[in-house]
C-alpha positions in Angstrom: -12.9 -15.8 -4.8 -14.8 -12.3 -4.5 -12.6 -9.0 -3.8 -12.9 -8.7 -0.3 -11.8 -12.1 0.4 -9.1 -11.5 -1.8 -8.0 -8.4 0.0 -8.5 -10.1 3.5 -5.8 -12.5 2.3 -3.9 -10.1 1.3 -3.8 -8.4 4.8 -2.8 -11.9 5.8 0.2 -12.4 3.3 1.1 -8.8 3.9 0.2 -7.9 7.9 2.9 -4.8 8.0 1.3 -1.1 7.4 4.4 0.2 6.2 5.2 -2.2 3.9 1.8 -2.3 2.2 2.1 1.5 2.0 5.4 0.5 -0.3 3.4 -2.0 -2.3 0.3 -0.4 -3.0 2.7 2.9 -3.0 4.7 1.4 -5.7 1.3 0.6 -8.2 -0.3 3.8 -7.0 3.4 5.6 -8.0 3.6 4.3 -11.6 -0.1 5.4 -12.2 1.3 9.2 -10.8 4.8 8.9 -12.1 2.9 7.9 -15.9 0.1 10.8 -15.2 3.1 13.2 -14.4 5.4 12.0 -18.1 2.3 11.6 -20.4 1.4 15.7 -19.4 4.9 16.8 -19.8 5.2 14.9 -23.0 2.0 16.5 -24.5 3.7 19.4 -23.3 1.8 20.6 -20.2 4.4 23.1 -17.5 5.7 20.9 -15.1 3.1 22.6 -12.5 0.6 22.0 -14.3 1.5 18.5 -15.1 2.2 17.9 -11.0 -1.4 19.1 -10.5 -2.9 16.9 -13.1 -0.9 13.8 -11.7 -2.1 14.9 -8.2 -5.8 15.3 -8.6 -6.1 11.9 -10.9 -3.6 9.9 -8.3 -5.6 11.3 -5.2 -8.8 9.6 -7.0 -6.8 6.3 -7.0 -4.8 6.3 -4.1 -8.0 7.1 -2.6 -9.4 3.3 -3.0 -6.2 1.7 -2.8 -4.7 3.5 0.0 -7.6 3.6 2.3 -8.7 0.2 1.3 -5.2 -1.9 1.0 -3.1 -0.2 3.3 -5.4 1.5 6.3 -8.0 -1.2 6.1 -10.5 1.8 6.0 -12.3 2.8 2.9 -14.7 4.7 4.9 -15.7 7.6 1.9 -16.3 10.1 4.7 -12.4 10.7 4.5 -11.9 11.7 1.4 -12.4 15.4 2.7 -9.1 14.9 4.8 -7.2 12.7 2.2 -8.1 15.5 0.1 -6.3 18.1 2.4 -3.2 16.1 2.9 -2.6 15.8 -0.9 -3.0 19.3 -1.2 -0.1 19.9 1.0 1.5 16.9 -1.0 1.4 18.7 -3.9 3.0 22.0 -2.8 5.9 19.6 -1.6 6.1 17.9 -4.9 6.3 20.9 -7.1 8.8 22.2 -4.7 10.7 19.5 -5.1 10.6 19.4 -9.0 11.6 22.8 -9.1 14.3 22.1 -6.8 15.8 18.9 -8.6 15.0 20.3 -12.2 17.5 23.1 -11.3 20.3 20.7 -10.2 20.2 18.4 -12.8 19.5 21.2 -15.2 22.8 22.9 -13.7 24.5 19.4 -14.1 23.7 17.7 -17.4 22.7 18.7 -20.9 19.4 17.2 -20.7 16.4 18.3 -23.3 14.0 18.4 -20.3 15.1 18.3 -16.8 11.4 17.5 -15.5 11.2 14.3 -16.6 14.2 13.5 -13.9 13.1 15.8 -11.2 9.6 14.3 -10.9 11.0 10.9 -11.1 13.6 11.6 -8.5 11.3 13.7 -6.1 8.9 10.5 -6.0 10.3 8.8 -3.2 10.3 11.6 -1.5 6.9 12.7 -1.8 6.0 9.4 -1.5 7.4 9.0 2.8 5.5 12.9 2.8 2.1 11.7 1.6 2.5 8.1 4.4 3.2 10.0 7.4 0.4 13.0 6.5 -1.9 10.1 5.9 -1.1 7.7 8.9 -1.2 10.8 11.1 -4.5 12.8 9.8 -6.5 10.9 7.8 -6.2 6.9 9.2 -5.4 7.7 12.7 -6.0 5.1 15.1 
């Protein structure tokens, strides 16, 4: 069976946008969510760390997004996806920053980011569908 076949019967199995955004959302988180740990844990800032889980997870998202979710992998949208992502990314470290405080104001932990990034996720995550549904796939 060759790949677009495969991903035709997967938009049959699967017919609901929103809940392939949560599938493909959920592999295209754990390849962020790892992105975002491994740079803290080589010890990257947790802005910088953000920014390198952003750009590398906008590359992937990209082709799994567009391709899984919208039905569109037309490349010309990358410019747009692009744009959205940027704007997801001010979110995120806003968020990080936010939850890194709290926790670190609430528990002992060695490094609070670990747990804000992890806990701003799902958050980010309804951002980046909406920015995407309404800018970039718009029907």
């Amino acid at each position: 069976m060759n790949g677009k076949r495969i991903i035709e019967k997967y938009y049959d199995v699967v017919d609901n946008q929103l809940l392939r955004f949560v599938l493909v959302g959920g592999l295209n988180t754990a390849f962020g969510v790892g992105v975002y740990c491994l740079a803290i844990f080589i010890g990257l800032p947790y802005y910088v760390a953000t920014l390198v889980s952003n750009v590398l997870g906008v590359l992937f998202n990209f082709v799994t997004t567009g391709n899984l979710v919208f039905r569109n992998g037309n490349p010309r949208l990358i410019f747009r996806f692009v744009a959205c992502y940027v704007v997801i990314y001010f979110v995120n470290t806003a968020l990080v920053k936010l939850f890194a405080y709290l926790v670190s104001r609430t528990s002992y932990l060695e490094n609070p980011y670990y747990w804000a990034g992890i806990v701003a996720t799902p958050f980010v995550a309804l951002c980046s569908y909406f920015l995407l549904k309404k800018f970039v796939y718009k029907q």
